[in-house]
C-alpha positions in Angstrom: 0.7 -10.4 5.9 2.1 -12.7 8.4 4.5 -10.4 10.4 7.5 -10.4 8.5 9.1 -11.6 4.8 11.6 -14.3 5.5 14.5 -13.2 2.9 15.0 -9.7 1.7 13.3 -9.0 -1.7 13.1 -6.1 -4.5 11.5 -3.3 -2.5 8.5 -2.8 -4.7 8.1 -6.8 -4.7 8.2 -6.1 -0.5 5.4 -3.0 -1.2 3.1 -5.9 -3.2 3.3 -7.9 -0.8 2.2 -5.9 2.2 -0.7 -5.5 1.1 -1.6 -8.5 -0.5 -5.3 -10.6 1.1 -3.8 -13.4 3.0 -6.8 -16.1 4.8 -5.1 -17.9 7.4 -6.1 -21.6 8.7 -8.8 -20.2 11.2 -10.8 -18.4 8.3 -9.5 -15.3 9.0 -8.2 -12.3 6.8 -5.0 -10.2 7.0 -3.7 -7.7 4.3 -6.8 -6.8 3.0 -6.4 -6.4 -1.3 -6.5 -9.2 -3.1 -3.1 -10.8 -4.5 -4.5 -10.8 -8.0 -5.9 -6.6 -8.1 -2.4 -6.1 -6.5 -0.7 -7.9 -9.5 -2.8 -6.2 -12.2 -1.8 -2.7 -10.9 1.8 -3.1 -11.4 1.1 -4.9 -14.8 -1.1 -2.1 -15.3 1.5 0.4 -15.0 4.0 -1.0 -16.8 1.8 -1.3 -20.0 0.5 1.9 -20.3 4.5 2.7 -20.0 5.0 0.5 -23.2 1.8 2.2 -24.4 3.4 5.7 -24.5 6.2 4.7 -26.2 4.9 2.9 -29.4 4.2 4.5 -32.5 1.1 4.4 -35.0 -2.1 3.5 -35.0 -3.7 1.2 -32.4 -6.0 -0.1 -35.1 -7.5 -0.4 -38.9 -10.1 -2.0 -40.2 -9.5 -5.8 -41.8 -10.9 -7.7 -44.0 -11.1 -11.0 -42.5 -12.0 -11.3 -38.8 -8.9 -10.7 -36.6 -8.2 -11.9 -32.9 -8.8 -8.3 -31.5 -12.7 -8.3 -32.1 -14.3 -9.5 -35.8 -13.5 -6.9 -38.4 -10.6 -5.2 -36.7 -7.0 -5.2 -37.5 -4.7 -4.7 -33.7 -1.3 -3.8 -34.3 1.0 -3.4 -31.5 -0.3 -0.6 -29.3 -4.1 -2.0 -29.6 -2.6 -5.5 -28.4 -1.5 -3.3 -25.3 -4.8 -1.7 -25.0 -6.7 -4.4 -25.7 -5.0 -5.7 -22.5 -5.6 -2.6 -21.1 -9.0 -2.7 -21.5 -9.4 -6.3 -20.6 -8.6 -5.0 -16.8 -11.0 -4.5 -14.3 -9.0 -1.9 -13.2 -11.1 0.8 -15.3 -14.4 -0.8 -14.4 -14.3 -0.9 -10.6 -16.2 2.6 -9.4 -16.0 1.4 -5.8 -11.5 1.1 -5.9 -11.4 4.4 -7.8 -13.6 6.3 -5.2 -11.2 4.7 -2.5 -7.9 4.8 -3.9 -6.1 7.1 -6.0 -4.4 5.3 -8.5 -0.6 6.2 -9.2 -0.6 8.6 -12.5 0.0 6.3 -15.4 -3.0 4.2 -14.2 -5.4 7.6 -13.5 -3.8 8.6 -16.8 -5.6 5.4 -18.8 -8.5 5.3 -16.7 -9.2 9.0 -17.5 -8.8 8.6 -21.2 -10.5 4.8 -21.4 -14.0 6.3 -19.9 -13.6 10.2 -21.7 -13.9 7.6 -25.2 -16.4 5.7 -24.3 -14.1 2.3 -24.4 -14.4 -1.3 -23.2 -13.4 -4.3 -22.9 -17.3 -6.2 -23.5 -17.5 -3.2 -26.1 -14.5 -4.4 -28.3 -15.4 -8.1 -28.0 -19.0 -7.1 -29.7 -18.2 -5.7 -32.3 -18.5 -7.0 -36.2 -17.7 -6.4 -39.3 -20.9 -5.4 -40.3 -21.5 -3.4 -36.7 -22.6 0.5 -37.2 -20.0 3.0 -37.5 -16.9 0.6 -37.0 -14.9 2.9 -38.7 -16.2 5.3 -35.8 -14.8 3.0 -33.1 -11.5 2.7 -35.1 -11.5 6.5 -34.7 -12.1 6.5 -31.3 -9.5 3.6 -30.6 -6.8 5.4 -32.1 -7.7 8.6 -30.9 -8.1 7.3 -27.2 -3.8 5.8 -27.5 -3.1 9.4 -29.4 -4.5 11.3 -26.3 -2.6 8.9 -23.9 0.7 9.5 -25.5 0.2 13.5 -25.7 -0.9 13.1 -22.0 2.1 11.5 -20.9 4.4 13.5 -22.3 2.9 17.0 -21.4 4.2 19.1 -18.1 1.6 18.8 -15.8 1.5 14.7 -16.2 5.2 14.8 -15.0 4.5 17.1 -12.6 2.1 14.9 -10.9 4.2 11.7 -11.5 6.8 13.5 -10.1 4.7 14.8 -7.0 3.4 11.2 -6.4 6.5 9.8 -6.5 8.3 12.1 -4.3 5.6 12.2 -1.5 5.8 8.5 -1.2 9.9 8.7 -0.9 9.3 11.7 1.7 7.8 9.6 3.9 9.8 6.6 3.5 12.3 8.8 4.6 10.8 10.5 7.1 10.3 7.7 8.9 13.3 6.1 8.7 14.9 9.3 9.5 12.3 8.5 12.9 13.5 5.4 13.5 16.8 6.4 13.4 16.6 9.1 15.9 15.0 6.6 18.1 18.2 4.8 18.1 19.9 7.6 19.0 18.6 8.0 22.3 17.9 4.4 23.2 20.4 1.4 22.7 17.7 -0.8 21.8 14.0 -1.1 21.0 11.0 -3.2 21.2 9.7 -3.0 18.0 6.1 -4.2 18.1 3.5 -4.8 14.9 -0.2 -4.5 15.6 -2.8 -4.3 13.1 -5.8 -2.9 14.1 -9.2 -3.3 12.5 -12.7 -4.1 12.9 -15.0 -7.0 12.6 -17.0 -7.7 9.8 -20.5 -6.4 10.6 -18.8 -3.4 11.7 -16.5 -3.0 8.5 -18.9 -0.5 7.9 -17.3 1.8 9.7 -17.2 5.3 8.7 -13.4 6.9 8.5 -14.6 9.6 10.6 -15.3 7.1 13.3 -12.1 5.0 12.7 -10.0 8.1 13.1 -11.7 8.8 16.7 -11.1 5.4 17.4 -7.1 5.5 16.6 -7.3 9.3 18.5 -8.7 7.6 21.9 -6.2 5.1 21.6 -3.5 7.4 21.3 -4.5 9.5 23.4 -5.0 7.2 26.2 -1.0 6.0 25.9 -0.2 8.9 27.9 -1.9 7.4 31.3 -2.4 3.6 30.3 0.4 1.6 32.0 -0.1 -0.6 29.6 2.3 2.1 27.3 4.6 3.0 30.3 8.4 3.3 28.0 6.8 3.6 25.3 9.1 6.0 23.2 7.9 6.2 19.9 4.4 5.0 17.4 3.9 5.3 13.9 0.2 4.3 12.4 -1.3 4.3 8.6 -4.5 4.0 7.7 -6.1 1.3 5.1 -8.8 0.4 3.6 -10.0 -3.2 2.8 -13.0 -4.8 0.9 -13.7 -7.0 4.2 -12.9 -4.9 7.3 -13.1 -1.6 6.3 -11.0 0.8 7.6 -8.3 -0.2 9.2 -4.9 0.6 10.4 -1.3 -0.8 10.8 0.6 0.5 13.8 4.3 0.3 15.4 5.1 0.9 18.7 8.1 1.5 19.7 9.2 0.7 23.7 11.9 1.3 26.1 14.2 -2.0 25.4 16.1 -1.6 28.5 12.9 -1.8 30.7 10.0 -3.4 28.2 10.2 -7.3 27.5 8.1 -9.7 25.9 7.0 -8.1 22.7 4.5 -10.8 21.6 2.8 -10.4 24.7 2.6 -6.5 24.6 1.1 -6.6 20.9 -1.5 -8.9 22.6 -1.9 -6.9 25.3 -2.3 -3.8 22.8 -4.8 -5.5 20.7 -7.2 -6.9 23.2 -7.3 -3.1 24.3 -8.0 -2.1 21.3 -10.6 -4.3 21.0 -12.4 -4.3 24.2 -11.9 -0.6 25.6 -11.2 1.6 22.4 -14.0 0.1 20.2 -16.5 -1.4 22.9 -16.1 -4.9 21.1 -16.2 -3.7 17.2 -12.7 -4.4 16.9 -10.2 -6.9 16.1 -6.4 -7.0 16.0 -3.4 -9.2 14.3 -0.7 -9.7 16.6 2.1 -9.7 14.1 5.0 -10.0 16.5 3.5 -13.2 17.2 4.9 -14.6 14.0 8.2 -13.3 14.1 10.2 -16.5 15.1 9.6 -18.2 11.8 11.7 -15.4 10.1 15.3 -15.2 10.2 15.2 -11.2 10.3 12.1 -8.9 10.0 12.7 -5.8 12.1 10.0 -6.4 15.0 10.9 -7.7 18.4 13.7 -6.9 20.5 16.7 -4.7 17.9 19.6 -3.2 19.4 21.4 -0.2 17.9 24.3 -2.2 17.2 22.7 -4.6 15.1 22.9 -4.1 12.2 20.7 -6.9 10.1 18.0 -6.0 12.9 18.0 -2.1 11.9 18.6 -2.9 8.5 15.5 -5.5 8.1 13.1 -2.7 10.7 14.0 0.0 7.8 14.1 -1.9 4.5 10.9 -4.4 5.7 8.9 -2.8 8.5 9.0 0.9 7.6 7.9 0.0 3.8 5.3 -2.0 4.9 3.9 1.3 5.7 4.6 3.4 3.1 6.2 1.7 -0.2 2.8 0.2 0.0 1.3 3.4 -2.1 3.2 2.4 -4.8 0.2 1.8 -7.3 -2.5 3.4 -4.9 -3.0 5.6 -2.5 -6.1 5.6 0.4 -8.1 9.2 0.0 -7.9 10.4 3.1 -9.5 12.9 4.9 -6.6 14.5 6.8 -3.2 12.6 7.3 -3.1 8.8 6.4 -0.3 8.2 8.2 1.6 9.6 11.1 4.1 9.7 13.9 4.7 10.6 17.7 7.7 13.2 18.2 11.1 12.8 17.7 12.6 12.0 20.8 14.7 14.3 22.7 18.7 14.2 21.7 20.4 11.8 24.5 23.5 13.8 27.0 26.3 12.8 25.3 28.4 11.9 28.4 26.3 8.6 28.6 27.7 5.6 28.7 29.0 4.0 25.4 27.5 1.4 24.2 29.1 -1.8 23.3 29.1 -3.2 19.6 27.2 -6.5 19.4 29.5 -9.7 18.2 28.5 -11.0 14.9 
């Protein structure tokens, strides 16, 4: 989205957001998913929570034509399902080779499709359809698995898992960031996203991995990335551009200026040089000055909204983004240059800045 988030929200609302399909005035896209499939995921999980923890049957057969499809009775967990089911979510082959979805999502996926259910399926149905009672069956035994599911040790293990990897590397990049600060009193922060143009959104993720290797690789001669102390990258995926990825690059502050110009700068060579004209880039330090604090530009150690808004804004951008789905990658999604070395101690102190 547009570089920052102007006041400091729920973190998960923050993780939405990052990756939500904003068009700005000159037709162009940033972000990628759409709003709305971004929205649906996190309703998504939250029914198949409520799901688990109702009791009886999802439905029964009625005499008189009910709401939930002629012929059929919905109590309380096939209102949820119905919902459920409603969702594209279940539907959409090209997301789910893609993305993997967080495991209460997988969970109803995997269980919708073994039973044969849908959404244009349920709707069809009448009283006088063949074998309702054998779609009853199926309705209630489609919830029944769900709930055993949830509940067994290897779903918790991978809820656990998921959940833990994405709070790994939330932390391990803070943990980053925070050695950066260590050894330099201040940083410029800058926020590129790099990605390609649309008749190249093709683009395989074999070649968009070469393409962020070359680039990286070429930081160690370019002057262009002279100071530069620190990077961290993640790869995306999105229905217009392909793969794609968000970078920060981290710089010297006491001998780098002019951040906006430098993602620019970055962008332009990522576009010309790195992908021979394929690419494009967001400048999204370029945008910074309509926020009151987002964690990008010029952040000394000593200041404390600066550091606070680069770790609880910035970093998550990155990585609290997985929250509902994760990119299948092949190799690392997402990494990091080395920690920089520990800074001599009998340096010179530095001086708190005044609030």
């Amino acid at each position: 989205m547009k570089g920052c988030v102007n006041v400091l929200r729920d973190e998960r609302e923050i993780a939405l957001l990052s990756k939500c399909r904003i068009v700005l005035g000159d037709g162009d896209v940033q972000g990628e998913l759409d709003v709305g499939l971004v929205s649906e995921l996190k309703q998504a999980s939250v029914w198949v929570q409520k799901l688990i923890n109702t009791e009886g049957e999802a439905y029964s057969l009625n005499d008189s034509k009910g709401n939930g499809g002629a012929g059929l009775r919905s109590n309380i967990p096939g209102a949820i399902l119905y919902k459920l089911l409603k969702m594209n979510v279940s539907q959409d082959k090209r997301l789910r080779s893609l993305y993997t979805f967080e495991p209460y999502i997988a969970l109803m996926v995997k269980q919708v499709e073994a039973f044969g259910l849908t959404y244009s399926l349920l709707r069809a149905v009448h009283r006088d359809s063949e074998d309702i009672d054998g779609l009853v069956q199926k309705l209630n035994s489609c919830v029944d698995s769900i709930r055993q599911e949830a509940r067994s040790k290897s779903f918790l293990g991978k809820l656990k898992n998921y959940q833990r990897s994405s709070n790994k590397n939330y932390k391990e990049l803070t943990s980053y960031v925070d050695a950066l600060f260590e050894r330099y009193s201040r940083l410029l922060v800058v926020r590129v996203d790099l990605s390609y143009q649309k008749q190249h959104a093709q683009t395989t993720q074999a070649e968009a991995k070469g393409d962020r290797e070359h680039l990286l690789q070429n930081t160690r001669s370019n002057k262009l990335f002279d100071d530069m102390v620190g990077y961290i990258w993640k790869l995306e995926h999105g229905a217009e551009k392909g793969f794609h990825y968000h970078m920060i690059f981290f710089f010297d502050g006491s001998k780098v200026r002019q951040d906006i110009t430098k993602a620019l700068l970055i962008g332009q060579y990522w576009t010309n040089v790195v992908t021979k004209g394929r690419g494009l880039y967001y400048n999204c330090n370029a945008d910074k000055s309509r926020y009151k604090s987002c964690g990008i530009g010029m952040v000394h150690n000593a200041d404390s909204l600066m550091r606070d808004s680069l770790t609880s804004l910035a970093v998550p951008y990155l990585t609290k983004a997985d929250l509902y789905m994760k990119l299948q990658t092949t190799g690392r999604g997402m990494g990091k240059m080395e920690r920089p070395r520990q800074k001599d101690p009998r340096g010179r102190p530095r001086t708190p800045i005044a609030a």
